[in-house]
Structures are given as structure tokens and as C-alpha cells.
C-alpha positions as a Markdown table, in Angstrom:
| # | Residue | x | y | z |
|---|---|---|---|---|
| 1 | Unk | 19.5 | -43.0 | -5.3 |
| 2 | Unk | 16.5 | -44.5 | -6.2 |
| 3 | Unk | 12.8 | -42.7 | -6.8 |
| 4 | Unk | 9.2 | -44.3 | -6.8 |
| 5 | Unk | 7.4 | -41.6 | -9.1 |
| 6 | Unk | 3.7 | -41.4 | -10.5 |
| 7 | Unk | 3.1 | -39.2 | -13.8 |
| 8 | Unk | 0.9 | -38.3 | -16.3 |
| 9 | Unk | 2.1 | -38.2 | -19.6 |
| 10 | Unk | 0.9 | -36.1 | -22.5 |
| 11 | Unk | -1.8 | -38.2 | -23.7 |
| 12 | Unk | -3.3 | -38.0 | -19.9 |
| 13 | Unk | -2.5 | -41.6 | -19.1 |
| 14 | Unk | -0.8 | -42.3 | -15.5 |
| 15 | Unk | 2.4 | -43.4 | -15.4 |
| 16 | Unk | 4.6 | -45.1 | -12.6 |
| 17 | Unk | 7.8 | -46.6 | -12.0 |
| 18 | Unk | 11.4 | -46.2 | -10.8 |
| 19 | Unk | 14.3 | -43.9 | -11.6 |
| 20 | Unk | 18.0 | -43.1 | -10.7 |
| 21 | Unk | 19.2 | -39.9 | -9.7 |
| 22 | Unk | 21.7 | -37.9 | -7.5 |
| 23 | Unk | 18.5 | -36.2 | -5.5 |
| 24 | Unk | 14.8 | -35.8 | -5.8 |
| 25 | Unk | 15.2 | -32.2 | -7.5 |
| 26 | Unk | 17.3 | -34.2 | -10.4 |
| 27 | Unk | 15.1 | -36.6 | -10.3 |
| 28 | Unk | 11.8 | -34.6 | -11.4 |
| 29 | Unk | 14.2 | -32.3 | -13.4 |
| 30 | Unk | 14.5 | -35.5 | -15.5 |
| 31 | Unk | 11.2 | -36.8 | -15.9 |
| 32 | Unk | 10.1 | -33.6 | -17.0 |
| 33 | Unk | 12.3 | -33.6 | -19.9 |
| 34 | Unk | 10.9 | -36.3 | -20.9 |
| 35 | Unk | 7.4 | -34.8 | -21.0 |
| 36 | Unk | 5.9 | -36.4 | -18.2 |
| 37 | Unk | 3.7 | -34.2 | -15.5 |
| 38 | Unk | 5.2 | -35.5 | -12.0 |
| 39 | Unk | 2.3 | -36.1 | -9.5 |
| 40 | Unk | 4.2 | -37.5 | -6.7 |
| 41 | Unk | 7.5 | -38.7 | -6.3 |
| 42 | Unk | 9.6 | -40.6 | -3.0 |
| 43 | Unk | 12.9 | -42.0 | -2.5 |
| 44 | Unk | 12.8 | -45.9 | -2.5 |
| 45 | Unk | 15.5 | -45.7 | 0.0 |
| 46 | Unk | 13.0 | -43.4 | 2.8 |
| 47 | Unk | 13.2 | -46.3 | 5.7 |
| 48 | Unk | 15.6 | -44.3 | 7.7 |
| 49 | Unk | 13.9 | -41.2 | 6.6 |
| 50 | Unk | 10.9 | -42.6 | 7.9 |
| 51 | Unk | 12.3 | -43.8 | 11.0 |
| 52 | Unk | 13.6 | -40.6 | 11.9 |
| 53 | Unk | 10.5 | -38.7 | 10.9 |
| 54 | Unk | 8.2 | -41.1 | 13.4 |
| 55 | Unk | 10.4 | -41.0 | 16.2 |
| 56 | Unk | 12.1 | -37.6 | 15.8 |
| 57 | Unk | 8.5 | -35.7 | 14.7 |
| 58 | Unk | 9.7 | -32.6 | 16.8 |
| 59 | Unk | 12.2 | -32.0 | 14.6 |
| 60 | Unk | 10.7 | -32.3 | 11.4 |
| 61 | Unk | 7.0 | -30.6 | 12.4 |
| 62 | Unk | 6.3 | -27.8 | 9.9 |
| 63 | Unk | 5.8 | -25.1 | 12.4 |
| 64 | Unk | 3.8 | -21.7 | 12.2 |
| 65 | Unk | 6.8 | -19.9 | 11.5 |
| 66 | Unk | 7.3 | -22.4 | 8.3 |
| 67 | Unk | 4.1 | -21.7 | 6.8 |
| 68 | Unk | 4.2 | -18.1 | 7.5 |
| 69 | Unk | 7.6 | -17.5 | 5.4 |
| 70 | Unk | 6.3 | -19.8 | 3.1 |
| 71 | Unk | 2.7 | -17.9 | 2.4 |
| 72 | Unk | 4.8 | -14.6 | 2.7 |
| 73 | Unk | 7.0 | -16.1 | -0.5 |
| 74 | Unk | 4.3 | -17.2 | -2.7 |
| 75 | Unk | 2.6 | -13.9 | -1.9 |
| 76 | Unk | 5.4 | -11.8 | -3.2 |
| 77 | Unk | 5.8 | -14.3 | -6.7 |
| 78 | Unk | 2.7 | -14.4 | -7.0 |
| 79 | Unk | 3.1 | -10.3 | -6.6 |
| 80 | Unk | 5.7 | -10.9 | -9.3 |
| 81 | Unk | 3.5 | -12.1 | -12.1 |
| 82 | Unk | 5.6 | -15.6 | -11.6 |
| 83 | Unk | 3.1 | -18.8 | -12.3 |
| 84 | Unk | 1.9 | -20.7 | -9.2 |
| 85 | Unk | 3.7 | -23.8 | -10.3 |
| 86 | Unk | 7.4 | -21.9 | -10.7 |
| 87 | Unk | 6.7 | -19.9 | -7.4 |
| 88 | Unk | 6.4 | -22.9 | -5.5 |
| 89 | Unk | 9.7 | -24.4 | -7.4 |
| 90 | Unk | 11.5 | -21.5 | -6.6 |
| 91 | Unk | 10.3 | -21.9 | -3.1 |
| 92 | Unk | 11.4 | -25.2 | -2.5 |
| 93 | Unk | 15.0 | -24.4 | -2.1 |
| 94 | Unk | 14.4 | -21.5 | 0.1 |
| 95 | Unk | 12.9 | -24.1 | 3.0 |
| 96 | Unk | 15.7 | -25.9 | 5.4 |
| 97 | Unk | 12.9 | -28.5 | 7.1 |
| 98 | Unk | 13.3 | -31.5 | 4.8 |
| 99 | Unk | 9.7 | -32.5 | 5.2 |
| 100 | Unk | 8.2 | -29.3 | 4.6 |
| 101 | Unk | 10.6 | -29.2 | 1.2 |
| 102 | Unk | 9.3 | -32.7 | 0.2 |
| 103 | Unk | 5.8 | -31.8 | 0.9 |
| 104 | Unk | 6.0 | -28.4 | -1.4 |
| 105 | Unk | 7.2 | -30.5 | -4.3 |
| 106 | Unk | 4.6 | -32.6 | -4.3 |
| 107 | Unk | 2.3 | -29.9 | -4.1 |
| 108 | Unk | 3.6 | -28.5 | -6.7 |
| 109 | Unk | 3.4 | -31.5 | -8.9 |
| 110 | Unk | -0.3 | -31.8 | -8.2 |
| 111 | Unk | -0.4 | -28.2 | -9.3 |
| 112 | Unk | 1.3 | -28.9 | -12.7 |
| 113 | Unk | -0.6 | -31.8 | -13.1 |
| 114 | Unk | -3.8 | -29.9 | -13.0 |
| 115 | Unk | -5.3 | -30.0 | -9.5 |
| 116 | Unk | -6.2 | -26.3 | -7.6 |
| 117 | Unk | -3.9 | -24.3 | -5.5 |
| 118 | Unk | -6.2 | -25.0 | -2.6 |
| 119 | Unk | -7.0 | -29.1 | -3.6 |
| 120 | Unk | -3.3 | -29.5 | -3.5 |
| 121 | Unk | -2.9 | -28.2 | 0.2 |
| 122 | Unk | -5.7 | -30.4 | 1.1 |
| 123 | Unk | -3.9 | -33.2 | 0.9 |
| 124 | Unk | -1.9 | -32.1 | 3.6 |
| 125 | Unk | -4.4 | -30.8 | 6.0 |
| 126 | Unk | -2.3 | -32.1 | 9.1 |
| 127 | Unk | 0.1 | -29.2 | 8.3 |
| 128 | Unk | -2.3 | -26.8 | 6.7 |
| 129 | Unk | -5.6 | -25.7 | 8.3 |
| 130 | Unk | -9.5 | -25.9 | 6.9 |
| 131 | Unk | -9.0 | -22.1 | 7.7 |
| 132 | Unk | -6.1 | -22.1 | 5.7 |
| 133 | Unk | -7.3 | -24.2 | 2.3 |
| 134 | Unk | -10.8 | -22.2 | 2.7 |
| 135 | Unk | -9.1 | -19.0 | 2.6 |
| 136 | Unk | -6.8 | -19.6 | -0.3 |
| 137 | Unk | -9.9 | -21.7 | -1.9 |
| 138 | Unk | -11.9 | -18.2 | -2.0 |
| 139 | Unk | -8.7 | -16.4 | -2.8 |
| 140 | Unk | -8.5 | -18.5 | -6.3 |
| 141 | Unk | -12.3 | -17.7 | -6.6 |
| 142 | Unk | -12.4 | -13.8 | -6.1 |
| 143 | Unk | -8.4 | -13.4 | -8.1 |
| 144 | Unk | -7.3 | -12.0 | -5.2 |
| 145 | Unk | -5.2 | -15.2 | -4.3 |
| 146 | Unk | -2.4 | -12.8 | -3.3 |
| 147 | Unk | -4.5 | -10.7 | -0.8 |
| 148 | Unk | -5.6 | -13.9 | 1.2 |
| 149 | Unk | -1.8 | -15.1 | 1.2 |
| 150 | Unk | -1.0 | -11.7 | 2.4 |
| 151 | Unk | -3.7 | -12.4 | 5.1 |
| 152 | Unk | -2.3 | -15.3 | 6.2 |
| 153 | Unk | 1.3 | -14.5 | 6.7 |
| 154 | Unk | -0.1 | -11.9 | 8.9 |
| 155 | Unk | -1.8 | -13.8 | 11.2 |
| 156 | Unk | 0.7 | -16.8 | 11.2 |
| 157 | Unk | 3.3 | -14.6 | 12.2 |
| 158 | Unk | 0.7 | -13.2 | 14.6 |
| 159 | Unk | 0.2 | -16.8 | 16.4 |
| 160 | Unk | 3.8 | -17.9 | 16.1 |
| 161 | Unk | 4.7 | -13.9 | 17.9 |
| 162 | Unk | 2.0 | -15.4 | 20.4 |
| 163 | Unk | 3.6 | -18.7 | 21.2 |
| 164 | Unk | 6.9 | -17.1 | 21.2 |
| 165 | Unk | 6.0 | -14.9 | 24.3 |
| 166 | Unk | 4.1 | -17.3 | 26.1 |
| 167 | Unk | 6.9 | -20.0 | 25.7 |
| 168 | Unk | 9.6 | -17.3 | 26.5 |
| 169 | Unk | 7.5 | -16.1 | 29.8 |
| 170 | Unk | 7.5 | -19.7 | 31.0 |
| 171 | Unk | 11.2 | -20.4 | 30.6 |
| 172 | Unk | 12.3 | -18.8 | 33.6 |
| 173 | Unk | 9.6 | -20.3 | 35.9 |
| 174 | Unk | 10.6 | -23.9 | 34.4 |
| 175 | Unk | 14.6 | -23.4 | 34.8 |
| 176 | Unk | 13.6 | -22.6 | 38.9 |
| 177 | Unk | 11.1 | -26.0 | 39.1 |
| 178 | Unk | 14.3 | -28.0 | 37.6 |
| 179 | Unk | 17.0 | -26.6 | 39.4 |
| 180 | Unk | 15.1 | -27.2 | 42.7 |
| 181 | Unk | 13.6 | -30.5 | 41.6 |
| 182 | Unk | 17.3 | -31.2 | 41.0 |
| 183 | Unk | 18.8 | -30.1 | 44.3 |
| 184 | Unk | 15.8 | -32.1 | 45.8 |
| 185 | Unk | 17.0 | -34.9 | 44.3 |
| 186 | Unk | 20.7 | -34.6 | 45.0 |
| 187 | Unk | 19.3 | -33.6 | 48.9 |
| 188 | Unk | 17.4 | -36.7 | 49.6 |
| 189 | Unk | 20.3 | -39.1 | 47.7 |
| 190 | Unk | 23.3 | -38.4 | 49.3 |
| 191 | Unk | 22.7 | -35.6 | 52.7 |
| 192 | Unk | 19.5 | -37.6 | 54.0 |
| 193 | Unk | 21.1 | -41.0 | 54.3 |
| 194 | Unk | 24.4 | -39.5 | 56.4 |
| 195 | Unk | 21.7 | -37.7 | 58.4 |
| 196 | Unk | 19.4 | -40.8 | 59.2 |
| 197 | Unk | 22.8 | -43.0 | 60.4 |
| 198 | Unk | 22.7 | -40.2 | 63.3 |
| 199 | Unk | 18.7 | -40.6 | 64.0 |
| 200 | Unk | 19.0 | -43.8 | 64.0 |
| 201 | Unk | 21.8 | -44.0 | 66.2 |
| 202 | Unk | 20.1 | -41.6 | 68.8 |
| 203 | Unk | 17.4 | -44.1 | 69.2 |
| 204 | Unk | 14.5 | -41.5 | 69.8 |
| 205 | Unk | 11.1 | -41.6 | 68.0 |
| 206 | Unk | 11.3 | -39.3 | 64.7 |
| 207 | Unk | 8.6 | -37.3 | 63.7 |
| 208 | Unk | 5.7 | -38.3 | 61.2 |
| 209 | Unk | 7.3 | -35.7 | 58.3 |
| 210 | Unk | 10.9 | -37.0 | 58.9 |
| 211 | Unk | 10.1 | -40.7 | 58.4 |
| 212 | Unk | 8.4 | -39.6 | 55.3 |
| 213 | Unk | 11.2 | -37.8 | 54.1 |
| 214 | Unk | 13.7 | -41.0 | 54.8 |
| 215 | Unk | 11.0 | -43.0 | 53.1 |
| 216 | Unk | 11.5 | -40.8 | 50.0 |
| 217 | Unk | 15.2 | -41.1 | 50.1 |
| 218 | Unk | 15.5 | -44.4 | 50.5 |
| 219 | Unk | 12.7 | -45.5 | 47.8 |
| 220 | Unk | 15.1 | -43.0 | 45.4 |
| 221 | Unk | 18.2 | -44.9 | 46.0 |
| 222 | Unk | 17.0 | -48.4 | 46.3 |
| 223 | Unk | 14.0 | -48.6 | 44.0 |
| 224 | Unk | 14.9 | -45.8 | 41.2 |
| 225 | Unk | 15.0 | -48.0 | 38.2 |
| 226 | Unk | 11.4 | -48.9 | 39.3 |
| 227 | Unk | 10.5 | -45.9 | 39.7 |
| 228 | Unk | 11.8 | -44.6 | 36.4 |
| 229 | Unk | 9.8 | -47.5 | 34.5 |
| 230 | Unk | 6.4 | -46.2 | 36.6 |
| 231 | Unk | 7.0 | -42.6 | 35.6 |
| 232 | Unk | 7.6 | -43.7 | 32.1 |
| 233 | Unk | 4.3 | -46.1 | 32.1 |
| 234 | Unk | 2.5 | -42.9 | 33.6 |
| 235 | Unk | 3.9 | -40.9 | 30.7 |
| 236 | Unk | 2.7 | -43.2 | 28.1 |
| 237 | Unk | -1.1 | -43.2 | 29.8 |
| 238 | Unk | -1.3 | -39.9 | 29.9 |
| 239 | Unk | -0.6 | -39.8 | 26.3 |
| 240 | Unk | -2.9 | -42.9 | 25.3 |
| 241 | Unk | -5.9 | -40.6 | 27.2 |
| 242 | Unk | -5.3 | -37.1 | 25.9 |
| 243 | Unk | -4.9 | -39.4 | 22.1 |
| 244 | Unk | -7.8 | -41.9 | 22.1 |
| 245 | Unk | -9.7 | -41.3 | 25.0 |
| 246 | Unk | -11.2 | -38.0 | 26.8 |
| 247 | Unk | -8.3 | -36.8 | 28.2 |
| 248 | Unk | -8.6 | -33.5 | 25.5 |
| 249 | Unk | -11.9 | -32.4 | 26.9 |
| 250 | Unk | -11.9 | -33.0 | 30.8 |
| 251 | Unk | -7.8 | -30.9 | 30.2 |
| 252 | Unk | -10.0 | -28.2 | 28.3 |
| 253 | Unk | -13.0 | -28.0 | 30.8 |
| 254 | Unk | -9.6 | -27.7 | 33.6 |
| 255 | Unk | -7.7 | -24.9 | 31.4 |
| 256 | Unk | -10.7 | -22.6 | 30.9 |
| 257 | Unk | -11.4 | -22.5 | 35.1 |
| 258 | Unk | -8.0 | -22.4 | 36.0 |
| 259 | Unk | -7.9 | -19.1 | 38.7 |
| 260 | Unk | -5.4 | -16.8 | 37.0 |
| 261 | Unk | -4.8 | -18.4 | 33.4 |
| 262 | Unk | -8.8 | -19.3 | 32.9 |
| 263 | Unk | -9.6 | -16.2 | 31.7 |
| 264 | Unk | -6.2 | -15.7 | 29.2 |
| 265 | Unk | -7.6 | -19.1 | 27.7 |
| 266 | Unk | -11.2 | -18.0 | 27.4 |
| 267 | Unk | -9.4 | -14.4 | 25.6 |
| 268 | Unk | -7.4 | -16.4 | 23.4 |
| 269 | Unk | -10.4 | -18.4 | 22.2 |
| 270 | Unk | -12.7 | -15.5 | 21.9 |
| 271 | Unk | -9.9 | -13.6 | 19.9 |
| 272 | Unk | -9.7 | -16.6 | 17.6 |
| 273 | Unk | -13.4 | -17.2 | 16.4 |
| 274 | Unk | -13.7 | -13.6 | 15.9 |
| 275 | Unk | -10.7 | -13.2 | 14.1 |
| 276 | Unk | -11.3 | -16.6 | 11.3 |
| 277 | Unk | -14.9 | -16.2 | 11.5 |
| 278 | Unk | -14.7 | -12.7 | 10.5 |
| 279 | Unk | -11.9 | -13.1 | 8.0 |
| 280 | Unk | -14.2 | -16.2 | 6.5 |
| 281 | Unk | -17.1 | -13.9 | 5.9 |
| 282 | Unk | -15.3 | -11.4 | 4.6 |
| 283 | Unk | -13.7 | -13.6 | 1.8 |
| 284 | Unk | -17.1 | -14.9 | 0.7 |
| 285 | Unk | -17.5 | -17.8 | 3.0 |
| 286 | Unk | -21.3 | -19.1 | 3.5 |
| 287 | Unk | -22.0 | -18.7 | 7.1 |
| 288 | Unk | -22.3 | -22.2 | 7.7 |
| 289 | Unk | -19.4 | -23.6 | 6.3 |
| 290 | Unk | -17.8 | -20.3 | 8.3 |
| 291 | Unk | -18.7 | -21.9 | 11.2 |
| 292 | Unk | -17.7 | -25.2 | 10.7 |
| 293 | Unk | -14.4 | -24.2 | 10.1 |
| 294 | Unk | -14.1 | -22.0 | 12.9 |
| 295 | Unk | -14.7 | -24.8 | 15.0 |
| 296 | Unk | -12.3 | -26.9 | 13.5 |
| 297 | Unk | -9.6 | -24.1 | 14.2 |
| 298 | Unk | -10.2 | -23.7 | 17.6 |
| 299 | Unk | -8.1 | -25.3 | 19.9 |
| 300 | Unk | -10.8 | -26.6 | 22.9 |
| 301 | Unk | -13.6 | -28.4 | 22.9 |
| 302 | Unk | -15.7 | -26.6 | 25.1 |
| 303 | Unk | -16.0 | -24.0 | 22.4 |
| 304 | Unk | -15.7 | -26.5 | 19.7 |
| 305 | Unk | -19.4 | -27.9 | 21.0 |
| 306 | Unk | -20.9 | -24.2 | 21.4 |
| 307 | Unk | -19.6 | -23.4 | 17.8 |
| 308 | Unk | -21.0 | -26.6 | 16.7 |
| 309 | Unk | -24.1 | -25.9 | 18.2 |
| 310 | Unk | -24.8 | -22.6 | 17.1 |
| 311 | Unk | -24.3 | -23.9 | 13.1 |
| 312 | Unk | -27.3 | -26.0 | 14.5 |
| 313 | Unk | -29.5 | -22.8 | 16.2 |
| 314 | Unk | -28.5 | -21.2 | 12.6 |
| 315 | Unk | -30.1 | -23.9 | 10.2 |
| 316 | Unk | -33.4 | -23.6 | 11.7 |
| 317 | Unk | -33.4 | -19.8 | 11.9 |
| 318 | Unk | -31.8 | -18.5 | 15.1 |
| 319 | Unk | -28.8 | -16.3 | 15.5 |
| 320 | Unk | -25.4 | -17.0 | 17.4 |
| 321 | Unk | -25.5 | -14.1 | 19.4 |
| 322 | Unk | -28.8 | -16.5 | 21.1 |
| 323 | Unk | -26.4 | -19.7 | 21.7 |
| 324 | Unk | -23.9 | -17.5 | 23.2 |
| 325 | Unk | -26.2 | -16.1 | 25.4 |
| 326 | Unk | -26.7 | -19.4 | 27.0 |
| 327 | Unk | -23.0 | -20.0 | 27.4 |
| 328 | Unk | -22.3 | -17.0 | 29.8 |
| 329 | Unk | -19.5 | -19.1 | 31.4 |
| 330 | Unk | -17.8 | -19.2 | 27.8 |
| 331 | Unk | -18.1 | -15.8 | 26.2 |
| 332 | Unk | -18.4 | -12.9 | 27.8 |
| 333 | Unk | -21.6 | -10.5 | 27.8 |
| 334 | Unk | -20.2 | -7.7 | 26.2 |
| 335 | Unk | -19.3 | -10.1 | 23.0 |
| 336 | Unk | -22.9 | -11.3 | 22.9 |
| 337 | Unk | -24.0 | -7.9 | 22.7 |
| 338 | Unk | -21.9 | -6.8 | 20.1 |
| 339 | Unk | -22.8 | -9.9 | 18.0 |
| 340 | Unk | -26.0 | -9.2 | 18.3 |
| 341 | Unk | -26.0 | -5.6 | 17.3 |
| 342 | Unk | -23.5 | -7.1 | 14.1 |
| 343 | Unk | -26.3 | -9.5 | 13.0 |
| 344 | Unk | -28.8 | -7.1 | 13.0 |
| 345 | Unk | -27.1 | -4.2 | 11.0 |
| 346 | Unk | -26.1 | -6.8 | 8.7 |
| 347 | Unk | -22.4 | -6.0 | 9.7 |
| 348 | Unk | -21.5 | -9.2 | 11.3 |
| 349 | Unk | -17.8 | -9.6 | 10.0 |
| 350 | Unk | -16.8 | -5.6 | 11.1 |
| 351 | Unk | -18.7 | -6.2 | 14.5 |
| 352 | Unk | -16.1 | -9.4 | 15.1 |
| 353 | Unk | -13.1 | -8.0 | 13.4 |
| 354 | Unk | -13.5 | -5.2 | 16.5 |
| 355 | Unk | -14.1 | -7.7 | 19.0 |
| 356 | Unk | -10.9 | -9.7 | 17.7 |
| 357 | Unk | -8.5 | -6.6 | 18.0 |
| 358 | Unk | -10.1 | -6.0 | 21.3 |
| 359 | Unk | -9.3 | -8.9 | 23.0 |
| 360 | Unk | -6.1 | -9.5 | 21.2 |
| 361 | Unk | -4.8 | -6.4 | 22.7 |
| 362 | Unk | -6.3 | -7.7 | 26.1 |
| 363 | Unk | -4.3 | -11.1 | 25.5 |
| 364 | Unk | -1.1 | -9.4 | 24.1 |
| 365 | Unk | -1.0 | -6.9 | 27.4 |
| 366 | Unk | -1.4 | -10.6 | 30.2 |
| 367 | Unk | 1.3 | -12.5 | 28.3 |
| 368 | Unk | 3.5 | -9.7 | 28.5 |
| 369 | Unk | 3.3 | -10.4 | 32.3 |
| 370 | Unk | 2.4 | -13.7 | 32.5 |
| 371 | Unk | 6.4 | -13.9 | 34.3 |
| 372 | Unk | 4.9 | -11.8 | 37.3 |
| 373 | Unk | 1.9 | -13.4 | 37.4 |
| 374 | Unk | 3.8 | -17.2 | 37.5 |
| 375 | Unk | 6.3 | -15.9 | 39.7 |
| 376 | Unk | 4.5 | -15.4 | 43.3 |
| 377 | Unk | 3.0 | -18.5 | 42.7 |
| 378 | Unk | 6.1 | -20.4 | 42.1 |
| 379 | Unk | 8.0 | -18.7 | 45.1 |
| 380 | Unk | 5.2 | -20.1 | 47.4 |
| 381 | Unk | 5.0 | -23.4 | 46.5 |
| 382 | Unk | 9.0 | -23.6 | 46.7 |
| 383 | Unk | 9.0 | -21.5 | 49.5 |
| 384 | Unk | 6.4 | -24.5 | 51.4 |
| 385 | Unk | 8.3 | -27.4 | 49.7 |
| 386 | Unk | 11.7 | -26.0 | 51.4 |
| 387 | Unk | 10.2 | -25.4 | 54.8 |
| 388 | Unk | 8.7 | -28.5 | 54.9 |
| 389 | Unk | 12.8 | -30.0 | 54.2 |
| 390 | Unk | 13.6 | -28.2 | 56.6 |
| 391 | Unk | 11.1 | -28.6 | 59.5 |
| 392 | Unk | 12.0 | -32.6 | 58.7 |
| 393 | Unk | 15.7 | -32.1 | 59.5 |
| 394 | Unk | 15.5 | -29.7 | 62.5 |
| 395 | Unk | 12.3 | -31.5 | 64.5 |
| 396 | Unk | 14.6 | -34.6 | 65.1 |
| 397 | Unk | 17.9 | -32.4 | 65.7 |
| 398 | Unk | 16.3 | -30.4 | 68.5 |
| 399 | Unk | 14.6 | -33.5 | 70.3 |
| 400 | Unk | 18.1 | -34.7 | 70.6 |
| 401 | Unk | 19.8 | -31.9 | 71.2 |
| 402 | Unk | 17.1 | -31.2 | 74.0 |
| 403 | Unk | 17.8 | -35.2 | 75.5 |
């Protein structure tokens, strides 16, 4: 195989060009010998690579869990006394996502070649966070780089554990949509046509739900493909408007007012500022910058604007507590209050810490149950959607049967 690489030899001068070698591991293995300081280096031969990386991206995404092993390793080298450039060699062959693997090489070329622990994750802020740089950024300026990695394995593994349950609640509810979506379908295909040859040959005038139903059927057997190229342009506008348009915020405004999951999502949120905005104070972070990033973190932006707007009441001399005031609809009274105490003893960061174990212990307790709060709701609407199949076979049969 062939390798692009860039390098900077020992007189400081970049270098780049090509070289041939069994795998990229070899490959910087050999350029090292020869006393060059690898900055980044790529397989010329990465068009299938990249193929399969752009149209397979679920595969290859670096997920929570990833970067929580990964900050867990270095944490415990690092522990070790082993040099930051070694622990993230060592690393490298630990990780089985291909991507993440390339991406820690390069990182640690940057590394060797001079660049900060926390500049060389910056170049990859799609897969690690401003929270996440900022944190290990202060880390390298206190020493206690270890402590902050420590930190965030913690609450990686923390959010992953959180995704895990809420995914896991939501399987069994999904399985019952698709199995009845897939009866529904096998229903109206091949039992409603046999049914209509007798309606039709009874000659009596069917009800207003039963043409509808023989409308549905017959638009599923005749005019599928169409159908299945509508769904699929539907599918791709949807995406184009959450992506490039403001399909992000009118979905947030929706999630946060939803009647049983609006106040999980306004929990989840609330646990989140508190829980980075407190961590960020405590590891030195200027309260602005605090904020900022904060913002960046959270996932919604309703609270993206508040946040942003409160680093706005700050500058000119106001505290947050006062900006959350005016967002009652967004953060709950009791957390205004207790930010507001926190500002004025001065003890900010311990105030929010408490309010983020609060209400993560709150979220923790409704995603345990989120299957018996889904449930009910699921059992109507199936329960309604069957009736109404039902009610549009029978009318017809009993008008018959009565003539």
C-alpha cells in the first residue's frame, strides 16, 4: 500500500511525499526511523475507504462509548507515568472502529510534532466536544490532566448509560408499531381485495370508512413503487430541513411541550448546563467562555438562545439567575432560586453541581419507566387503528347480511 505523509524533520522543515508499506502503523514505524516527526499521514488508496465512510457513517461514528474507553485509557497511562505521545500509541491498537484508530494516530502525530494535548483534539471537534478540549485544555494548565480525563470517562459513560436506557425502553414499543404496521400491510394487500370482489358483487352502497379502506388497498397494490419514491422524497426533505433550514428549532420548541416527554427533555437539559457549567468553573474556566461552551453542548436551541443570552445579561453586569427568571417556561423556579442563592455566596459551581445530581436522579427514576409510560399510549392508538379495520369490514357485512 501506498501513504501520503507530511513531516517535519529535525531541522524543523516540512516534509511531504509518498511511501510503501504493509499498513499505516508500518508505515509511520518507518518514517520515524528515519528521524522525521509524522504530522499526518493517509493511504493514497482511501477511495473506497472514503466511500464507505460517507455512505456507511453509522458504522464508522465514534460513539460515546468510544471516547469514554478511550479517556478511561489515557487516564490510567497517564496514571502510569507513560508520555502522552506513547499512551496514545499504545492506545491505538486497543480501538476496533477504523476511523476512530486513524484519527488517534494523527493526533498523536500532532502531539509528537509539538502541538498541545488539547490543540490536537481540536482538530477533530466533530467527534470531540468544546466541553471536551476545554476540559482537557485546563487539565494541561492546572497538571491535573489525569483528573479531568478521569472526569470525563465518568460522565461519558454517564450519557452513553443514558442513551442506552432510553433506546432500550423504546425497543419494545417500536417492535409492536412494526409488527402491526406489517400486518396492516399484509391486511389491506391480499384479505381486502378478496373481500371487495364480495361488496362489489352485492351491489349495495358501502360506507364512507370502507371505500376508504379499499382506496388504501388498492393505491398499495397498484401504485406502491410510487408511493415508495414519495416516501423516499419525503425522507430526504425532512432531512434537507432539520440540516439547512429550521427544521432543528421548530422540532426543539415541539420536544420541550410534548405532554408526557416535555418535561424529561426540559430535565435532561437542566441536568446538562448544570452539570458542564459547574464542572467548567470548577476547572478554572472564565465564566464567559463557561457559558459559551455550555451552550455549544446542549442539545436544543431553545436553551441554546437563553444560554446565549444570559453571557449577554453577564457582560453588562447582571446575573443568570435574572435571565432565567424570565424564561419560567424553560427552567424551573426552584433552579432559579438556587442559582441565585449560588451567585451570591460566591458558591456558584457547588450550587449547580447539587442541582445536576438532583435532576439527574429525577431523569434516571422517568427513563426507568419510560416503557410504562409509552405503553398505554401505544395500546390506544392500536387499539383505535384496529377498530377502525374492523368497523370497515363488518358495516358492509351486516348491511348485506341484513338485505
Amino acid at each position: 500500500m501506498q501513504f501520503n505523509y507530511e513531516a517535519r524533520t529535525q531541522d524543523g522543515e516540512i516534509q511531504a511525499g509518498v511511501v510503501d508499506s504493509s499498513d499505516e502503523k508500518a508505515a509511520i514505524e518507518f518514517l520515524q526511523r528515519h528521524n522525521l516527526v509524522v504530522i499526518s499521514i493517509k493511504s493514497s488508496d482511501s477511495a473506497t475507504t472514503s466511500f464507505a465512510e460517507k455512505y456507511f457513517s453509522f458504522y464508522y461514528k465514534i460513539k460515546k462509548k468510544d471516547l469514554a474507553i478511550f479517556s478511561r485509557q489515557m487516564a490510567i497511562l497517564i496514571e502510569a507515568k507513560v508520555s502522552l505521545v506513547q499512551a496514545l500509541r499504545a492506545i491505538v491498537d486497543q480501538s476496533e472502529n477504523k476511523v476512530f484508530k486513524e484519527m488517534i494516530y494523527e493526533i498523536a502525530s500532532s502531539v509528537e510534532a509539538g502541538m498541545t494535548f488539547s490543540a490536537a483534539l481540536g482538530r477533530y471537534s466533530d467527534t470531540f466536544s468544546l466541553f471536551y478540549i476545554n476540559l482537557i485544555k485546563s487539565g494541561e494548565a492546572s497538571g491535573d490532566l489525569e483528573g479531568m480525563l478521569v472526569y470525563l470517562a465518568d460522565h461519558l459513560e454517564k450519557e452513553a448509560e443514558l442513551e442506552s436506557k432510553v433506546k432500550g425502553a423504546l425497543i419494545y414499543p417500536a417492535v409492536i408499531v412494526t409488527v402491526f404496521g406489517l400486518v396492516g400491510i399484509v391486511f389491506m394487500v391480499y384479505i381486502v381485495p378478496k373481500i371487495t370482489v364480495m361488496f362489489e358483487e352485492s351491489g349495495k352502497e358501502l360506507p364512507f370508512i370502507t371505500k376508504i379502506l379499499i382506496a388504501v388497498s388498492d393505491a398499495l397494490i397498484n401504485y406502491w413503487l410510487l408511493l415508495l419514491i414519495a416516501a423516499a422524497g419525503i425522507a430526504w426533505f425532512v432531512r434537507y430541513w432539520f440540516k439547512y433550514q429550521k427544521g432543528n428549532e421548530v422540532w426543539d420548541e415541539i420536544k420541550i411541550k410534548l405532554p408526557v416527554f416535555g418535561g424529561l427533555y426540559k430535565k435532561i437539559y437542566i441536568t446538562q448546563f448544570a452539570e458542564n457549567l459547574s464542572t467548567l468553573l470548577s476547572g478554572g474556566i472564565a465564566m464567559i467562555q463557561a457559558l459559551h461552551i455550555s451552550a455549544n453542548v446542549i442539545d436544543n436551541t431553545a436553551y441554546k438562545r437563553m444560554i446565549m443570552d444570559a453571557v449577554k445579561k453577564v457582560k453588562t453586569g447582571e446575573t443568570i439567575s435574572s435571565v432565567f427568571k424570565k424564561n419560567e417556561k424553560l427552567v424551573p423556579p426552584m433552579v432559579v432560586t438556587m442559582m441565585r442563592i449560588g451567585e451570591k455566596t460566591g458558591k456558584l459551581d457547588v450550587v449547580l453541581k447539587k442541582i445536576a445530581y438532583f435532576y439527574g436522579k429525577d431523569v434516571n427514576g422517568v427513563v426507568e419507566n419510560i416503557s410504562s409510560l409509552i405503553e398505554p399510549m401505544i395500546i390506544l392508538a392500536l387499539g383505535v387503528a384496529a377498530a377502525i379495520l374492523v368497523a370497515a369490514i363488518l358495516l358492509p357485512i351486516y348491511d348485506i347480511a341484513g338485505a
